[in-house]
C-alpha positions, -999 to +999 in steps of 0.1 A: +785+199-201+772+234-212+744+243-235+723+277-240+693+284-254+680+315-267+645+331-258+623+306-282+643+279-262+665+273-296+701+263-291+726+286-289+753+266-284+766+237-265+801+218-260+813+184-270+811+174-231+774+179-232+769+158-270+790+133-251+773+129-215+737+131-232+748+106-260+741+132-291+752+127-320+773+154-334+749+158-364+716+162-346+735+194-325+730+224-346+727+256-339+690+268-340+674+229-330+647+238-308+654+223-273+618+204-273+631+187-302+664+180-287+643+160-257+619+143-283+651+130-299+669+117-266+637+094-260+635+083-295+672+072-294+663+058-259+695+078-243+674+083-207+661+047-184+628+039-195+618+038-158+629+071-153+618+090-183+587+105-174+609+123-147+627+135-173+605+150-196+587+165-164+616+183-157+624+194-189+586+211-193+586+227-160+619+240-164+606+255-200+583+283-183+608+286-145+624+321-142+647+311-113+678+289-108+669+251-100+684+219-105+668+187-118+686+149-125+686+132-158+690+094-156+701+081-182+701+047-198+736+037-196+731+044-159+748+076-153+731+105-134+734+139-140+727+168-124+708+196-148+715+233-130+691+257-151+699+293-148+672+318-166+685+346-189+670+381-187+664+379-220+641+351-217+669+320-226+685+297-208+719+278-196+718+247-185+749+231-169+753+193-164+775+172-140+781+135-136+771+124-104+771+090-111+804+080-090+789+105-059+756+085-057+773+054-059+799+065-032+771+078-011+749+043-015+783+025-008+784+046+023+748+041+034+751+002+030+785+001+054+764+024+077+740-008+080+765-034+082+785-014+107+748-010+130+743-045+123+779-053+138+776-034+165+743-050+178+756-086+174+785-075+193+762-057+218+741-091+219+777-107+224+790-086+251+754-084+270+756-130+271+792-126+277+785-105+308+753-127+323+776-159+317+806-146+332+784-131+362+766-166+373+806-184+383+810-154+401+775-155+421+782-191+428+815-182+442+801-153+466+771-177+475+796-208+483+820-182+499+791-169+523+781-203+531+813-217+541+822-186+564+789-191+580+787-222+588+826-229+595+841-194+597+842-197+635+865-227+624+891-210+604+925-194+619+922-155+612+940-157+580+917-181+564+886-160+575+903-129+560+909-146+526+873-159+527+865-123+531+887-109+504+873-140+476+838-124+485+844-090+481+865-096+449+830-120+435+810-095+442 
């Protein structure tokens, strides 16, 4: 959406993307409505969240007296964001451009809650892997401890080939 003001922040003209995003009616958008008034009747018509209002009308009044490009957000109350990019004229007006960023926030808080499953995921599988490991370990220590114990005690006993396999199940335990 696109709208200009002139000098005494009165409208110079706007498009039918910006009466539509805002929630205007066509009437109320003449040329010369001063853009305090435009604000005063978005709140009456309740076209920006409650909660979020006061944000609102702060950006709007310390984007009346700014001399240098900025951006600001309007929330509105059928839940769409926009951003408002204000660019100062040198002859004292103003352009404000405003884009739907609705679907971007929602994409990015999409993206932030897999973030937190996937973390989440990743530690129960870390928990997982870390029992895995200590339970698959203790057979193995039994088998090296039993291993040493029967070579000691009997490995004078056993034909070479017998000691040697003795040798090779504790090495492979270990």
């Amino acid at each position: 959406g696109f709208i200009m003001f002139d000098s005494e922040q009165r409208m110079v003209a706007c498009n039918t993307a910006y009466r539509e995003m805002i929630g205007f009616p066509a009437s109320l958008l003449k040329r010369g409505i001063k853009r305090a008034k435009l604000i005063e009747k978005a709140e009456t018509l309740g076209l920006f969240d409650k909660e979020r209002m006061e944000e609102c009308r702060e950006s709007y009044q310390a984007s009346v007296s700014e001399t240098a490009h900025h951006s600001f957000r309007y929330y509105m109350a059928t839940g769409r964001v926009y951003n408002v990019y204000f660019t100062p004229m040198s002859d004292g007006g103003s352009i404000l451009l405003i884009m739907d960023i609705t679907a971007e926030l929602e994409s990015q808080a999409s993206l932030a809650s897999y973030s937190q499953r996937l973390e989440r995921s990743n530690s129960e599988l870390q928990n997982f892997a870390y029992v895995a490991s200590h339970d698959l370990q203790e057979p193995l220590r039994k088998i090296e401890a039993f291993g040493d114990r029967l070579l000691t005690k009997h490995g004078e006993h056993l034909p070479e080939a017998g000691q040697h396999y003795l040798e090779r199940i504790n090495d492979a335990a270990v």
